[in-house]
C-alpha positions in Angstrom: 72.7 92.7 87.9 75.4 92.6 90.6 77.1 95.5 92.5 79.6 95.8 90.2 77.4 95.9 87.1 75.8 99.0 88.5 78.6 100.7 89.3 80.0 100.0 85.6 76.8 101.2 84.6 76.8 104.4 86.9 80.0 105.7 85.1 78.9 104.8 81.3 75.7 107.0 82.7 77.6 109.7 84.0 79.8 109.5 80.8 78.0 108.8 78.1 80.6 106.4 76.8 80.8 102.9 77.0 84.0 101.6 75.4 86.2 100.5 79.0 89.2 98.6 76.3 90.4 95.2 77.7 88.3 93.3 79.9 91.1 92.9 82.3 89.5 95.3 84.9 86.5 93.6 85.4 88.1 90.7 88.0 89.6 93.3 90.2 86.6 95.3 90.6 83.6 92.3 91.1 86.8 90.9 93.6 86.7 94.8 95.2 83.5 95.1 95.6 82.4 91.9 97.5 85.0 92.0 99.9 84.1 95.8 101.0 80.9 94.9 101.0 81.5 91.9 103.2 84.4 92.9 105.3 85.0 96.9 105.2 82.3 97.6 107.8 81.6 101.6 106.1 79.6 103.7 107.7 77.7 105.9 105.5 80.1 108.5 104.2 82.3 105.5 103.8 79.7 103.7 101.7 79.2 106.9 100.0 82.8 107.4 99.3 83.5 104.2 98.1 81.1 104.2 95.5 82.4 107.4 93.9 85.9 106.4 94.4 84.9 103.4 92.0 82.7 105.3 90.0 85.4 108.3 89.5 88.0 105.5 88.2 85.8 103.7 85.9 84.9 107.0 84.2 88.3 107.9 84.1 89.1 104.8 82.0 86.1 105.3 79.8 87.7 108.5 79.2 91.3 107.4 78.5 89.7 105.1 75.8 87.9 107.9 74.4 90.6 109.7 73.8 92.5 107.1 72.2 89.5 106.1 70.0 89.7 110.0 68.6 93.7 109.7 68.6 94.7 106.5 67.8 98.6 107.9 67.3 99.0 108.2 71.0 99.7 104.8 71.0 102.8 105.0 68.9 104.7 106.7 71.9 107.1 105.5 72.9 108.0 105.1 77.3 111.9 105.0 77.2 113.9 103.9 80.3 112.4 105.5 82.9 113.6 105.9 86.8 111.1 104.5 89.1 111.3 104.7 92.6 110.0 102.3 95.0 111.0 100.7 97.9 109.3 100.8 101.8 106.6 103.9 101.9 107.4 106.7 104.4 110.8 106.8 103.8 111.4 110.2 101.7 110.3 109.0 98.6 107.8 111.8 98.6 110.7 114.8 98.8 112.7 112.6 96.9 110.5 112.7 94.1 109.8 116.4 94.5 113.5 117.1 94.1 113.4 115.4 90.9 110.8 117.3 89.2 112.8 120.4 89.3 114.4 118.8 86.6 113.0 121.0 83.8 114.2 118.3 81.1 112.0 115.1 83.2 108.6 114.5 83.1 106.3 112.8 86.3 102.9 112.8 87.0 101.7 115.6 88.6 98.9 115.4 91.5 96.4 117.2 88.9 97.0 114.5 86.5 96.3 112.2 88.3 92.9 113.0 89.4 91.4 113.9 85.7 94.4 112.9 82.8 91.7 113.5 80.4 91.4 115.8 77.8 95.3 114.9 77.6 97.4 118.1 78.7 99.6 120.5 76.3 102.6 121.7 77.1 101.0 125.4 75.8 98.9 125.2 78.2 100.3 123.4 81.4 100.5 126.3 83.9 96.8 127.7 83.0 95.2 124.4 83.2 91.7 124.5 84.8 92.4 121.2 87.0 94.9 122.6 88.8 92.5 124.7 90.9 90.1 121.7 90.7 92.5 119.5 92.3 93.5 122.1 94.6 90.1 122.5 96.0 89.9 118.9 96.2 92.9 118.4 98.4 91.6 121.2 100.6 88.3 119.7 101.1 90.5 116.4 102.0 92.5 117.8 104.5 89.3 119.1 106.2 87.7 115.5 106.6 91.3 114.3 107.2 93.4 116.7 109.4 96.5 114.6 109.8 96.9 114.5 105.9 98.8 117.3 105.0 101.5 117.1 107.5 101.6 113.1 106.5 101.6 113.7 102.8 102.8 117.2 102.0 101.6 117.9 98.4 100.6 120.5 96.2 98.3 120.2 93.0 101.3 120.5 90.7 103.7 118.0 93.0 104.4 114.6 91.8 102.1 111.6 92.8 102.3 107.9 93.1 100.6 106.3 89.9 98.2 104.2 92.1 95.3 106.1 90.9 95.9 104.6 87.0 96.2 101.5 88.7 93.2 101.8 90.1 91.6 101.8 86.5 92.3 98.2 86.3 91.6 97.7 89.7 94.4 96.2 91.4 95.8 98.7 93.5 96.6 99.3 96.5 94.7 102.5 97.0 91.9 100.8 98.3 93.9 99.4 101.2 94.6 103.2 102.4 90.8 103.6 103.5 89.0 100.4 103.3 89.4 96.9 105.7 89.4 94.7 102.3 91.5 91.6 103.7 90.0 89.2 100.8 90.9 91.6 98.2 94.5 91.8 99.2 94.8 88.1 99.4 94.0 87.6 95.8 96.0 91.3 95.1 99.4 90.4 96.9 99.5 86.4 95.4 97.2 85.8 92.9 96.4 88.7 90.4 98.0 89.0 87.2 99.1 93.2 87.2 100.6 92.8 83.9 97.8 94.2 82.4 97.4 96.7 85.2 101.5 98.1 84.5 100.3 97.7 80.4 97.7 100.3 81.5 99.8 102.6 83.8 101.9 103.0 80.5 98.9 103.4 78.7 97.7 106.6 80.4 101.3 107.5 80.9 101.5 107.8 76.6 98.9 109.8 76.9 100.2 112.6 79.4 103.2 112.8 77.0 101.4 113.2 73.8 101.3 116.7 73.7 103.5 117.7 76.9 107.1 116.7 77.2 109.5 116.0 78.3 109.3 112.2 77.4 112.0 111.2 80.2 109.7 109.8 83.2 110.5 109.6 87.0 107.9 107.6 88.8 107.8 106.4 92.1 105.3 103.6 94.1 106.2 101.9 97.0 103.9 99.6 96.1 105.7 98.2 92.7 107.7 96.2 95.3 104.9 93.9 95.9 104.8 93.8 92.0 108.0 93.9 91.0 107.9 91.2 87.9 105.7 92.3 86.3 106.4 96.0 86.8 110.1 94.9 85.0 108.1 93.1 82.4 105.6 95.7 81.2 109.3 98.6 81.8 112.2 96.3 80.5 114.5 99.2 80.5 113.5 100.8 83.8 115.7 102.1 86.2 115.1 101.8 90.0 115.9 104.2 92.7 115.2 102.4 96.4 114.6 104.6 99.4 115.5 102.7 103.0 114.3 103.5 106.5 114.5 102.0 109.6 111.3 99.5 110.2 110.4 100.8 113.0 109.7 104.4 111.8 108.6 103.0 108.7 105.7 100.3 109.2 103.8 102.2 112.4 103.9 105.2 110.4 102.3 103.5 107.4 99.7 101.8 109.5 98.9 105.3 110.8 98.3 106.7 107.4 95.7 104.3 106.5 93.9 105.1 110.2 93.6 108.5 109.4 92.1 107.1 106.0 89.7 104.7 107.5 88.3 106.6 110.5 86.2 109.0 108.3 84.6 106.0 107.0 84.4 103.2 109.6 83.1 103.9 113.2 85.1 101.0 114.4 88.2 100.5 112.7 90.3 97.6 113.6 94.1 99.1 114.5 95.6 96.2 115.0 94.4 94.7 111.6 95.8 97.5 110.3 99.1 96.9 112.2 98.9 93.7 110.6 98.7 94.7 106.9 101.2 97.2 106.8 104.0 95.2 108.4 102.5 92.2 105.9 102.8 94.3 102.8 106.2 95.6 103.6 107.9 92.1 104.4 106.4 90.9 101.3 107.2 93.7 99.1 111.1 93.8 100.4 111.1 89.6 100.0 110.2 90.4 96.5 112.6 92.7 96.3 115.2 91.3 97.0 114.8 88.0 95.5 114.5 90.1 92.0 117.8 92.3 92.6 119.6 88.8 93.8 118.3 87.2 90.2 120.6 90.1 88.2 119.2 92.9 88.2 121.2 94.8 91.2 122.6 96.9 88.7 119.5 98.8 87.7 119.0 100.2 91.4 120.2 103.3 93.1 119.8 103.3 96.6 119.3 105.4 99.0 118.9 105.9 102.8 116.5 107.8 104.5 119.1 109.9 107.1 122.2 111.3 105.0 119.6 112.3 102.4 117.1 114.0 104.8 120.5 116.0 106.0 121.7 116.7 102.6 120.0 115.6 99.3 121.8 117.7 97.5 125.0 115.6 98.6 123.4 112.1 97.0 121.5 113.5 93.5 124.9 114.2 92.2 125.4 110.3 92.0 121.9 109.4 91.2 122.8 111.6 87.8 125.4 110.1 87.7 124.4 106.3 87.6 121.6 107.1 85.2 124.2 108.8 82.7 122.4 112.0 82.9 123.6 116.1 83.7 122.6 117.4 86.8 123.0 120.7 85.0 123.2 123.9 87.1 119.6 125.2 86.5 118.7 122.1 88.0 120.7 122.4 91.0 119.3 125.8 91.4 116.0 124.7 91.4 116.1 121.6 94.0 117.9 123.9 96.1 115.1 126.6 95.8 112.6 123.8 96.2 114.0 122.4 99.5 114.6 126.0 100.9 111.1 127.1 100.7 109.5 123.5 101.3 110.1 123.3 105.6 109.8 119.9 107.2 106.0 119.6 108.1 106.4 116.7 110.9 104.8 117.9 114.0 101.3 116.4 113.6 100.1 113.7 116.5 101.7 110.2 116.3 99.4 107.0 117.4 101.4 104.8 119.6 102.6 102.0 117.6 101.5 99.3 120.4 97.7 100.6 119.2 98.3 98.6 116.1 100.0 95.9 118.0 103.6 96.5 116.8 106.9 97.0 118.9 110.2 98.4 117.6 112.4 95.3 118.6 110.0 93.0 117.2 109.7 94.5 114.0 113.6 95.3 113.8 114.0 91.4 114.7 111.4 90.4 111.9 112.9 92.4 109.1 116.7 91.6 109.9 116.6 90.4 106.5 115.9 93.6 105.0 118.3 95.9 107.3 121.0 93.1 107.2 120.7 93.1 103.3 120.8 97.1 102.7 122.5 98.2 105.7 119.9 99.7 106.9 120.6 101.4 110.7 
């Protein structure tokens, strides 16, 4: 029995359960597995880590099964035309998405859920729920072994979160990049897996959340659905897209120093410039992809919006985000975003590494991406 067999078996242990659905997972993990245990050089905690990480996801999709064996209905919901925002990381997607939770009529996954999404949440129930402290310890204990973190990625247990973590059940996510030198992996992630059945998933789980607690009206957000941007549109024919824009040379360093406060916990020699290297890899992909799908007619289903004017005054932009997704930005929700951003202080101070650790230079990247900042005006 292989590495991956044992892990699979670890979780239907733990569980007790041993429906996992479509086999579709199976690739990503055997691929996951022997490349961190070829290339990802963990040191004990790391080793450690990643085998919980692995075993946490598979039981979560055991789980989600479960739930659907009991409930077979769920699957008759229905994921209409939601907003998705995407785009380059780091570039206020984060507040951005924040903002649009205060809409008490939209639905998005919530940090909580996306940790344990099983038993499905009620609406009766939603403030009380148990997880929330869970999840709340959990990101404490995190920003212990992580210090950086929570000036990085400012988030509560009730905050919206990426939906990486549900596509980690099938294993073809990017989450794994964050702490772990995988390079074989995200060969055969970036331009050779099939995440078709990885989005059919995501929506999945996301039928699930709104069973029993609407709203039904989703914003989502993933930098990383640029990389994957077909099949994201294929699996979400209706979606919406809201694009966030930074300068490249704020963006792609900062990234790259993200996954080094990731990695160091769990590698005693990570490689920075590697990690240089993926980061600004990823992002010229991803915006490649990008654009290539908005130049193929589909411009009209993205807002966009740059990182400056909206850190100054989001409350300046929203109005025309409403706007282009037909919607009320009703005065309760107004309220709310503006009592949101009042008592949620920039947190930016924390210790910058010098972007020529990860071998990367501002004019060099600015020059490399001229595509990008050419295409969206992007100063």
């Amino acid at each position: 029995m292989n590495r991956a067999e044992r892990l699979i078996r670890r979780a239907s242990e733990a569980t007790s359960l041993s429906d996992f659905g479509e086999e579709s997972f199976r690739e990503g993990l055997a691929r996951l597995v022997a490349s961190a245990d070829a290339e990802a050089r963990l040191n004990e905690r790391g080793r450690e880590a990643f085998d919980a990480r692995i075993i946490a996801l598979l039981s979560q999709r055991l789980a989600v099964e479960h739930c659907y064996a009991l409930h077979p209905e769920i699957e008759e919901q229905q994921i209409v035309a939601p907003l998705i925002g995407l785009g380059l990381p780091r570039t206020g997607s984060t507040a951005l998405a924040c903002l649009l939770a205060e809409d008490p009529n939209v639905r998005s996954i919530r940090t909580w859920e996306a940790i344990s999404p099983c038993p499905p949440p009620e609406a009766a129930s939603i403030d009380a729920d148990p997880r929330i402290a869970q999840a709340q310890a959990a990101m404490e204990s995190r920003a212990r072994l992580f210090p950086r973190m929570t000036a990085m990625l400012p988030s509560t247990a009730t905050s919206p979160t990426e939906c990486q973590m549900f596509m980690g059940y099938d294993f073809k996510s990017q989450v794994f990049e964050a702490f772990a030198h995988i390079p074989t992996y995200s060969a055969w992630l970036w331009h050779h897996a099939d995440l078709v059945p990885t989005y059919r998933y995501v929506k999945r789980v996301l039928k699930l959340l709104q069973w029993r607690c609407p709203p039904t009206r989703w914003r989502l957000k993933n930098p990383s659905h640029s990389l994957f941007i077909g099949a994201l549109s294929r699996v979400f024919p209706d979606a919406r897209y809201c694009m966030t824009h930074r300068d490249v040379a704020s963006v792609i360093p900062s990234v790259a120093d993200v996954y080094l406060e990731l990695s160091k916990a769990y590698c005693d020699d990570v490689d920075r410039r590697a990690l240089g290297r993926l980061a600004a890899d990823f992002c010229e992909l991803g915006m490649r992809r990008m654009i290539a799908f908005r130049d193929a007619g589909n411009d009209h289903r993205f807002f966009d919006i740059h990182f400056a004017p909206f850190q100054r005054d989001p409350l300046s932009i929203l109005p025309a985000l409403y706007d282009f997704l037909g919607e009320e930005l009703t005065p309760l929700t107004r309220a709310r975003m503006e009592a949101w951003r009042r008592s949620t202080p920039r947190n930016d101070s924390y210790e910058r590494t010098d972007m020529a650790e990860f071998g990367l230079d501002a004019a060099g990247l600015r020059q490399r991406f001229r595509f990008y900042s050419d295409r969206f005006d992007v100063q």
